[in-house]
N, C-alpha and C positions, 0 to 999 in steps of 0.2 A: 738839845736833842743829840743821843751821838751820832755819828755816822756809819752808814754801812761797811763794811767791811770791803777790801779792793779782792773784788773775783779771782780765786784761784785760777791757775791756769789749766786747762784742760783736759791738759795730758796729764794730771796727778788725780789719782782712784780716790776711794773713801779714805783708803789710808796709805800715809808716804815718810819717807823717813825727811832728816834731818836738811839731810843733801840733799836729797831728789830736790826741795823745796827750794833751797840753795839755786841749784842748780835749772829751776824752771823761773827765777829771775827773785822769787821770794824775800824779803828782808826778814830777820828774828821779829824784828817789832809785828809782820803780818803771823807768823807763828804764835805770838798771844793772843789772836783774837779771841773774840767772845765766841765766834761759831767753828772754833775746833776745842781739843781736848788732848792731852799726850798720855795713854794711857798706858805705855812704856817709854824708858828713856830715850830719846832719839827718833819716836816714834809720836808723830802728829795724825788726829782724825777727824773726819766732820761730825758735828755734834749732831745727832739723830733723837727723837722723838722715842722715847719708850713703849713699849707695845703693850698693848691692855692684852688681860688672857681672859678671851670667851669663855660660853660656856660647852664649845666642843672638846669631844673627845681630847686628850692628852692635848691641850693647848697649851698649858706650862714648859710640856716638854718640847715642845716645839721652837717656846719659845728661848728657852735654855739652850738647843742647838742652835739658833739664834746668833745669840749672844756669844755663843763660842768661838763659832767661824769667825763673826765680828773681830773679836779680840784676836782668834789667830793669825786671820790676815793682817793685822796691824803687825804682833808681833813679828812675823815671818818678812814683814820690809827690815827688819835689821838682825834675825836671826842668820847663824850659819847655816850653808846650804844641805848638810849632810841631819838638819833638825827636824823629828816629826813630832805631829801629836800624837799620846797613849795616853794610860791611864783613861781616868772616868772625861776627861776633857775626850778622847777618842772614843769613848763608851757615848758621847751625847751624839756625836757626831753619825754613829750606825744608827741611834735610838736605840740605844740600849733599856732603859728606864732606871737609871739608877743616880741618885744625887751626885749631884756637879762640883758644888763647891766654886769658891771665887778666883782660885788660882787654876792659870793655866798649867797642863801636866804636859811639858816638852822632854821629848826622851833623846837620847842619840846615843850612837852604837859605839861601845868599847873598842880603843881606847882614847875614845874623845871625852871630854871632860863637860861633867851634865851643867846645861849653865843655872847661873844664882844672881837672882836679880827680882827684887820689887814684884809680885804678882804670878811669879813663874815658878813653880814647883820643877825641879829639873831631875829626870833620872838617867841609869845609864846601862845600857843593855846590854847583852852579850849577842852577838852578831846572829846567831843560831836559833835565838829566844824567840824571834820579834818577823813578821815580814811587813811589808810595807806595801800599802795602796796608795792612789792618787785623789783626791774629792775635792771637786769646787777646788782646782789646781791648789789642794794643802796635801802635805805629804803625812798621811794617817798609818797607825798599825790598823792592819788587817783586822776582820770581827774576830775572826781565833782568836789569833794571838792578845787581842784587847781583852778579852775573857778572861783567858789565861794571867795576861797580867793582874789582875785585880783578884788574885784567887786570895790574896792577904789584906783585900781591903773590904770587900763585902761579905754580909750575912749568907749564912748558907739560901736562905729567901729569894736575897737577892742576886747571888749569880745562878740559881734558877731560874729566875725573870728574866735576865741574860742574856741566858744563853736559849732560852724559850725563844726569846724574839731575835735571836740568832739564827735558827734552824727554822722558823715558821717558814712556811709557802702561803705568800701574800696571793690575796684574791684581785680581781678588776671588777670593771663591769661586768654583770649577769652572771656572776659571782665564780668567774672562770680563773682557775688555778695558773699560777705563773711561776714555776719552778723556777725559773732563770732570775729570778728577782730573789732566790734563797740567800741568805747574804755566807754561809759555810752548814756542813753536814755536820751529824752528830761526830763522825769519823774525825772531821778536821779539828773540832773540840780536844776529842777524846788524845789526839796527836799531839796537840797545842799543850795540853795537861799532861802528859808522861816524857815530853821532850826533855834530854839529857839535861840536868842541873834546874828545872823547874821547880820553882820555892811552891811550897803552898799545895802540893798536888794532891795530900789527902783529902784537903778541903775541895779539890776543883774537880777529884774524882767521887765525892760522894752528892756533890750538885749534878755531877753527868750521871749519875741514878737515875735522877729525880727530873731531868729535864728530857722534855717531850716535844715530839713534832705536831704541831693545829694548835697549840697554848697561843691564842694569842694577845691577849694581854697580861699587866702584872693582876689586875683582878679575877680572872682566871688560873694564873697561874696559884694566885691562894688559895685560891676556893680548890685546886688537885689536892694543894699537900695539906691544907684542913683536913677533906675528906678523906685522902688514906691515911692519918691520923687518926680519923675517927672510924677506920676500918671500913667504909664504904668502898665497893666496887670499883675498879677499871672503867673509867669514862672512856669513850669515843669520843674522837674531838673534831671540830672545825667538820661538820657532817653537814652533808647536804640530805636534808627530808624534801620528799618526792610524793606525789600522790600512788592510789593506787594503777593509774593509767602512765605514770612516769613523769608527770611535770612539777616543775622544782619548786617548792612551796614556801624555802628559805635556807639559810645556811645557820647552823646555829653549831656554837663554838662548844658545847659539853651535852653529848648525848650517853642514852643508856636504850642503845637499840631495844636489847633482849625485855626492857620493862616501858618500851617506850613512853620514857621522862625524857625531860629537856629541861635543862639546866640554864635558864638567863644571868649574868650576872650583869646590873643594868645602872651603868653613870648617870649621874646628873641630866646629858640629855635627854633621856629619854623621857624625861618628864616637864622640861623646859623648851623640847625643839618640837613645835607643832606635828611638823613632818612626819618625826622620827617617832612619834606617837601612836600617827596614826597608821605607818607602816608595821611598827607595832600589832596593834589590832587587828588588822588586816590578817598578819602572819600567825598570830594565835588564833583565831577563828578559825584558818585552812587548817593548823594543826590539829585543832581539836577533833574535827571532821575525819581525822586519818586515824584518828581515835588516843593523839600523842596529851599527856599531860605536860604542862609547862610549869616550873616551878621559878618564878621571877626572886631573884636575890639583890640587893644593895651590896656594892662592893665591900661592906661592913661583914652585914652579915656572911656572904660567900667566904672572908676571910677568917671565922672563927667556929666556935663550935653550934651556934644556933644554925647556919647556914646545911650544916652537915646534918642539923637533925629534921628539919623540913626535906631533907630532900634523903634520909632515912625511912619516913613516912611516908612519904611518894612512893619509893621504891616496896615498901613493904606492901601496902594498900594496891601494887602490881605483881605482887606474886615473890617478890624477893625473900629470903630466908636466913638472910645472913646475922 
Protein backbone atom coordinates (compact mmCIF):
# COMPACT_ATOMS: atom_id res chain seq x y z
CA UNK A 1 0.00 0.00 0.00
CA UNK A 2 1.64 3.39 -0.79
CA UNK A 3 2.18 5.89 1.67
CA UNK A 4 0.70 9.14 2.35
CA UNK A 5 2.28 11.84 1.19
CA UNK A 6 4.72 14.14 3.98
CA UNK A 7 2.26 17.35 4.88
CA UNK A 8 3.06 20.42 3.32
CA UNK A 9 4.06 23.00 5.15
CA UNK A 10 1.64 25.45 6.23
CA UNK A 11 2.55 28.47 5.18
CA UNK A 12 2.39 27.28 1.30
CA UNK A 13 -1.66 28.22 0.02
CA UNK A 14 -3.42 26.05 -2.81
CA UNK A 15 -0.84 27.03 -4.89
CA UNK A 16 3.14 27.82 -4.59
CA UNK A 17 5.80 28.13 -6.99
CA UNK A 18 8.90 26.10 -7.23
CA UNK A 19 11.00 28.00 -4.70
CA UNK A 20 8.58 28.86 -2.16
CA UNK A 21 8.58 24.81 -1.89
CA UNK A 22 12.36 24.88 -1.92
CA UNK A 23 12.31 27.15 0.39
CA UNK A 24 9.58 26.00 3.06
CA UNK A 25 12.15 22.82 3.35
CA UNK A 26 10.29 20.68 0.46
CA UNK A 27 12.59 18.13 -1.58
CA UNK A 28 11.48 17.81 -5.88
CA UNK A 29 10.81 14.11 -4.94
CA UNK A 30 7.65 15.79 -2.56
CA UNK A 31 6.79 17.99 -5.71
CA UNK A 32 5.59 14.71 -7.55
CA UNK A 33 3.35 13.67 -5.34
CA UNK A 34 0.20 12.11 -6.29
CA UNK A 35 -1.79 15.09 -4.30
CA UNK A 36 -0.47 18.06 -6.17
CA UNK A 37 -0.45 18.94 -10.01
CA UNK A 38 1.75 21.70 -11.84
CA UNK A 39 -0.50 23.25 -13.95
CA UNK A 40 2.20 25.82 -15.13
CA UNK A 41 5.78 25.41 -15.13
CA UNK A 42 7.31 26.28 -11.99
CA UNK A 43 4.04 26.22 -10.55
CA UNK A 44 2.81 23.43 -8.01
CA UNK A 45 -1.02 22.95 -6.68
CA UNK A 46 -3.14 20.67 -4.45
CA UNK A 47 -5.20 18.47 -6.38
CA UNK A 48 -8.92 19.33 -5.60
CA UNK A 49 -12.16 17.46 -6.33
CA UNK A 50 -13.99 18.66 -9.44
CA UNK A 51 -17.25 20.33 -8.79
CA UNK A 52 -20.53 18.94 -10.08
CA UNK A 53 -22.91 21.64 -11.80
CA UNK A 54 -26.52 21.67 -10.05
CA UNK A 55 -29.39 22.37 -11.34
CA UNK A 56 -29.28 26.15 -10.16
CA UNK A 57 -29.39 29.03 -11.97
CA UNK A 58 -25.98 29.66 -14.21
CA UNK A 59 -24.12 27.02 -12.13
CA UNK A 60 -21.66 26.26 -15.00
CA UNK A 61 -20.86 29.70 -14.88
CA UNK A 62 -19.95 29.73 -11.73
CA UNK A 63 -18.32 27.16 -11.88
CA UNK A 64 -15.95 28.43 -14.94
CA UNK A 65 -15.17 31.45 -12.61
CA UNK A 66 -14.12 28.82 -10.45
CA UNK A 67 -11.77 27.34 -12.14
CA UNK A 68 -10.38 30.62 -13.47
CA UNK A 69 -9.31 32.24 -10.21
CA UNK A 70 -8.05 28.55 -9.51
CA UNK A 71 -5.67 28.67 -12.42
CA UNK A 72 -4.97 32.38 -12.06
CA UNK A 73 -3.64 32.15 -8.67
CA UNK A 74 -1.45 29.48 -9.60
CA UNK A 75 -0.28 31.33 -12.41
CA UNK A 76 0.35 34.71 -10.82
CA UNK A 77 3.00 32.66 -7.94
CA UNK A 78 5.40 32.98 -10.95
CA UNK A 79 3.92 35.60 -13.13
CA UNK A 80 5.40 39.20 -13.37
CA UNK A 81 4.19 41.74 -11.17
CA UNK A 82 3.05 44.32 -13.59
CA UNK A 83 0.43 40.94 -15.16
CA UNK A 84 -3.34 41.01 -15.15
CA UNK A 85 -6.13 39.05 -16.33
CA UNK A 86 -8.33 40.34 -19.60
CA UNK A 87 -9.78 38.98 -22.21
CA UNK A 88 -12.87 36.29 -21.67
CA UNK A 89 -10.56 34.68 -18.67
CA UNK A 90 -11.58 38.60 -17.06
CA UNK A 91 -15.02 38.37 -18.61
CA UNK A 92 -15.50 35.01 -16.20
CA UNK A 93 -14.25 36.73 -13.55
CA UNK A 94 -17.06 39.88 -13.54
CA UNK A 95 -19.70 37.18 -14.83
CA UNK A 96 -19.85 38.19 -17.93
CA UNK A 97 -21.51 34.98 -19.52
CA UNK A 98 -19.66 34.39 -22.29
CA UNK A 99 -17.40 31.20 -23.15
CA UNK A 100 -13.99 30.68 -21.46
CA UNK A 101 -11.95 28.64 -23.13
CA UNK A 102 -8.94 26.61 -21.60
CA UNK A 103 -6.29 29.10 -21.81
CA UNK A 104 -5.65 31.60 -19.50
CA UNK A 105 -5.95 35.37 -21.21
CA UNK A 106 -2.79 37.35 -19.27
CA UNK A 107 -2.44 40.90 -20.69
CA UNK A 108 0.26 43.43 -19.61
CA UNK A 109 0.82 46.99 -20.64
CA UNK A 110 3.17 48.01 -23.57
CA UNK A 111 6.10 47.99 -23.78
CA UNK A 112 6.30 44.68 -21.85
CA UNK A 113 6.41 41.83 -23.70
CA UNK A 114 3.04 39.45 -23.58
CA UNK A 115 4.18 36.22 -22.02
CA UNK A 116 4.01 32.66 -24.16
CA UNK A 117 3.91 29.79 -22.32
CA UNK A 118 1.89 26.32 -22.12
CA UNK A 119 -1.77 27.37 -21.23
CA UNK A 120 -1.42 31.12 -21.31
CA UNK A 121 -2.75 33.13 -24.08
CA UNK A 122 -0.73 36.49 -23.56
CA UNK A 123 -1.64 39.84 -24.89
CA UNK A 124 -0.25 43.30 -24.87
CA UNK A 125 -2.00 46.59 -24.30
CA UNK A 126 -1.55 49.84 -24.80
CA UNK A 127 -1.48 51.73 -21.40
CA UNK A 128 -4.63 53.95 -22.25
CA UNK A 129 -6.80 50.91 -23.57
CA UNK A 130 -7.14 48.95 -20.31
CA UNK A 131 -7.60 50.08 -16.47
CA UNK A 132 -7.11 47.84 -13.83
CA UNK A 133 -9.05 46.47 -10.61
CA UNK A 134 -8.10 44.26 -7.86
CA UNK A 135 -10.42 40.69 -6.98
CA UNK A 136 -9.73 37.93 -4.61
CA UNK A 137 -6.05 39.91 -4.55
CA UNK A 138 -5.71 39.16 -8.75
CA UNK A 139 -5.10 42.05 -10.78
CA UNK A 140 -8.17 42.18 -13.50
CA UNK A 141 -9.15 44.78 -16.31
CA UNK A 142 -11.97 46.65 -15.22
CA UNK A 143 -15.74 45.53 -16.59
CA UNK A 144 -15.30 48.33 -19.24
CA UNK A 145 -12.50 47.81 -20.45
CA UNK A 146 -13.01 43.88 -20.42
CA UNK A 147 -16.07 44.64 -22.85
CA UNK A 148 -14.10 46.61 -24.80
CA UNK A 149 -11.48 44.27 -25.17
CA UNK A 150 -13.45 41.52 -26.59
CA UNK A 151 -15.26 43.70 -29.17
CA UNK A 152 -13.17 41.32 -31.80
CA UNK A 153 -13.86 38.09 -30.20
CA UNK A 154 -17.61 37.88 -29.44
CA UNK A 155 -20.93 37.84 -31.48
CA UNK A 156 -22.73 40.78 -31.62
CA UNK A 157 -25.32 38.51 -29.00
CA UNK A 158 -22.81 38.13 -27.03
CA UNK A 159 -21.33 41.40 -26.16
CA UNK A 160 -24.86 42.25 -25.54
CA UNK A 161 -25.13 39.76 -22.83
CA UNK A 162 -22.02 41.58 -21.76
CA UNK A 163 -22.44 44.31 -21.40
CA UNK A 164 -26.25 43.67 -20.17
CA UNK A 165 -24.76 42.12 -17.15
CA UNK A 166 -22.32 44.85 -17.09
CA UNK A 167 -24.70 47.71 -16.36
CA UNK A 168 -27.52 45.69 -14.58
CA UNK A 169 -28.44 46.85 -10.98
CA UNK A 170 -28.39 43.77 -8.99
CA UNK A 171 -31.37 43.15 -6.52
CA UNK A 172 -30.95 41.64 -2.53
CA UNK A 173 -33.33 40.58 -0.28
CA UNK A 174 -37.07 41.98 -0.64
CA UNK A 175 -36.11 42.58 -3.95
CA UNK A 176 -34.26 45.99 -2.96
CA UNK A 177 -32.05 47.68 -5.75
CA UNK A 178 -28.39 48.14 -4.96
CA UNK A 179 -26.84 50.47 -7.38
CA UNK A 180 -23.34 50.35 -5.72
CA UNK A 181 -23.01 46.74 -6.74
CA UNK A 182 -23.50 48.15 -10.72
CA UNK A 183 -20.18 46.82 -11.92
CA UNK A 184 -19.83 50.40 -14.86
CA UNK A 185 -22.67 52.64 -16.71
CA UNK A 186 -23.75 52.60 -20.12
CA UNK A 187 -21.31 55.88 -20.26
CA UNK A 188 -18.17 54.06 -19.17
CA UNK A 189 -19.00 51.28 -21.87
CA UNK A 190 -19.66 53.77 -24.35
CA UNK A 191 -16.04 55.63 -23.22
CA UNK A 192 -14.34 52.14 -23.13
CA UNK A 193 -15.55 51.67 -27.11
CA UNK A 194 -14.57 55.27 -28.67
CA UNK A 195 -11.08 55.32 -26.71
CA UNK A 196 -8.25 56.65 -28.88
CA UNK A 197 -6.99 53.60 -31.08
CA UNK A 198 -9.79 51.11 -29.99
CA UNK A 199 -9.81 48.07 -32.52
CA UNK A 200 -13.29 46.70 -33.14
CA UNK A 201 -15.35 49.78 -32.14
CA UNK A 202 -18.06 49.46 -34.94
CA UNK A 203 -18.82 46.23 -33.56
CA UNK A 204 -18.76 47.54 -29.69
CA UNK A 205 -20.78 50.53 -30.82
CA UNK A 206 -23.59 48.68 -32.42
CA UNK A 207 -23.80 46.22 -29.15
CA UNK A 208 -24.13 49.66 -27.00
CA UNK A 209 -27.41 49.99 -29.12
CA UNK A 210 -28.71 47.12 -28.20
CA UNK A 211 -27.64 46.87 -24.68
CA UNK A 212 -29.96 47.82 -21.77
CA UNK A 213 -30.27 48.53 -18.21
CA UNK A 214 -32.74 45.53 -15.93
CA UNK A 215 -31.47 42.76 -18.88
CA UNK A 216 -30.70 40.41 -16.51
CA UNK A 217 -29.81 37.48 -17.81
CA UNK A 218 -28.29 36.15 -21.34
CA UNK A 219 -32.01 34.43 -21.76
CA UNK A 220 -33.39 37.72 -21.46
CA UNK A 221 -31.30 39.39 -23.07
CA UNK A 222 -32.46 36.92 -26.35
CA UNK A 223 -35.73 37.00 -25.91
CA UNK A 224 -35.08 41.55 -26.38
CA UNK A 225 -33.31 41.17 -29.50
CA UNK A 226 -35.77 38.23 -30.81
CA UNK A 227 -38.43 40.49 -30.16
CA UNK A 228 -37.28 43.82 -31.73
CA UNK A 229 -36.41 41.59 -34.56
CA UNK A 230 -39.71 40.53 -34.83
CA UNK A 231 -40.85 44.02 -34.39
CA UNK A 232 -42.47 43.73 -30.97
CA UNK A 233 -42.63 46.75 -28.61
CA UNK A 234 -40.10 48.28 -26.02
CA UNK A 235 -40.16 45.99 -22.93
CA UNK A 236 -39.82 47.34 -19.47
CA UNK A 237 -37.40 45.58 -17.60
CA UNK A 238 -36.50 44.28 -14.12
CA UNK A 239 -40.23 46.01 -12.93
CA UNK A 240 -41.44 45.55 -9.80
CA UNK A 241 -45.56 44.70 -10.08
CA UNK A 242 -47.51 46.04 -7.06
CA UNK A 243 -51.07 45.60 -6.12
CA UNK A 244 -53.53 48.02 -6.31
CA UNK A 245 -53.19 49.10 -2.53
CA UNK A 246 -49.12 49.12 -3.23
CA UNK A 247 -47.65 45.95 -1.98
CA UNK A 248 -44.95 44.25 -4.18
CA UNK A 249 -46.36 41.13 -5.62
CA UNK A 250 -42.84 40.28 -7.60
CA UNK A 251 -40.21 41.43 -9.65
CA UNK A 252 -40.32 40.20 -12.96
CA UNK A 253 -37.45 41.06 -15.49
CA UNK A 254 -39.77 41.87 -18.99
CA UNK A 255 -42.83 43.70 -18.64
CA UNK A 256 -45.32 45.49 -21.00
CA UNK A 257 -46.97 47.84 -18.56
CA UNK A 258 -49.35 49.72 -21.10
CA UNK A 259 -50.81 45.80 -22.02
CA UNK A 260 -50.19 44.50 -18.85
CA UNK A 261 -48.13 41.12 -20.08
CA UNK A 262 -45.22 39.64 -18.31
CA UNK A 263 -42.89 38.05 -19.95
CA UNK A 264 -41.04 34.77 -17.91
CA UNK A 265 -38.31 33.47 -19.41
CA UNK A 266 -37.88 30.30 -17.17
CA UNK A 267 -34.50 27.65 -16.68
CA UNK A 268 -34.57 24.49 -15.78
CA UNK A 269 -35.22 25.36 -12.22
CA UNK A 270 -38.11 26.35 -12.20
CA UNK A 271 -39.48 23.17 -12.80
CA UNK A 272 -36.88 21.04 -10.88
CA UNK A 273 -36.57 23.18 -7.61
CA UNK A 274 -39.77 22.60 -5.41
CA UNK A 275 -39.39 25.93 -4.01
CA UNK A 276 -38.88 27.85 -6.89
CA UNK A 277 -42.16 26.33 -8.24
CA UNK A 278 -44.11 27.00 -5.90
CA UNK A 279 -43.06 30.57 -5.42
CA UNK A 280 -43.84 30.57 -8.90
CA UNK A 281 -47.56 29.98 -8.35
CA UNK A 282 -47.88 31.97 -5.73
CA UNK A 283 -46.62 35.02 -7.80
CA UNK A 284 -48.80 34.20 -11.00
CA UNK A 285 -52.08 33.93 -9.00
CA UNK A 286 -51.25 37.62 -7.24
CA UNK A 287 -50.58 38.55 -10.84
CA UNK A 288 -53.48 37.45 -12.34
CA UNK A 289 -55.74 39.03 -9.65
CA UNK A 290 -54.19 42.66 -10.76
CA UNK A 291 -55.47 41.47 -13.77
CA UNK A 292 -51.61 40.94 -15.47
CA UNK A 293 -51.30 38.14 -18.14
CA UNK A 294 -48.06 36.03 -17.84
CA UNK A 295 -46.64 34.56 -20.80
CA UNK A 296 -43.89 31.68 -19.33
CA UNK A 297 -41.11 31.05 -22.08
CA UNK A 298 -38.20 28.21 -22.15
CA UNK A 299 -35.00 29.96 -22.64
CA UNK A 300 -35.40 28.21 -26.29
CA UNK A 301 -38.24 29.49 -27.00
CA UNK A 302 -37.55 33.33 -25.58
CA UNK A 303 -34.48 33.08 -27.97
CA UNK A 304 -36.18 32.68 -31.48
CA UNK A 305 -39.03 33.40 -33.28
CA UNK A 306 -41.92 31.15 -31.52
CA UNK A 307 -41.17 33.05 -28.44
CA UNK A 308 -41.89 36.45 -30.15
CA UNK A 309 -45.16 35.18 -31.58
CA UNK A 310 -46.83 33.91 -28.15
CA UNK A 311 -46.15 36.92 -26.68
CA UNK A 312 -47.36 38.80 -30.24
CA UNK A 313 -50.60 37.22 -29.23
CA UNK A 314 -50.72 38.27 -25.69
CA UNK A 315 -50.01 41.63 -26.73
CA UNK A 316 -52.54 41.73 -29.45
CA UNK A 317 -55.52 39.95 -27.42
CA UNK A 318 -54.47 43.33 -24.96
CA UNK A 319 -55.23 45.93 -27.21
CA UNK A 320 -51.88 46.12 -29.06
CA UNK A 321 -52.01 47.08 -32.78
CA UNK A 322 -48.76 46.82 -33.89
Amino acid sequence: MPTSPRPLNAGLGESFSAAAARSAGHPKSRLRARDLESPYRGVHRRVSQPESHDDEPFARDRAERTRILRDADAYFQVAPEHAFLAGRSAAAVWRLFCAVGEELCIGVFAPHRAPRRPGIRGVKVAPHLASIRVVDGLRVTSPATTWAMLGGELSHRDLVAAGDAIVRIPRGAGGRRHPEEQLATVEQLEAAAVARGRKHRPALLRALADIRIGSMSPGETDYRLAAAAAGLPEPALDQEIRDAAGRLLGVSEIVYPDYKTVVEIEGDHHRTSRAQWLRDLRKYADYAREGYEVVRLTARQGAGAEGATLVREALTRRGWQG
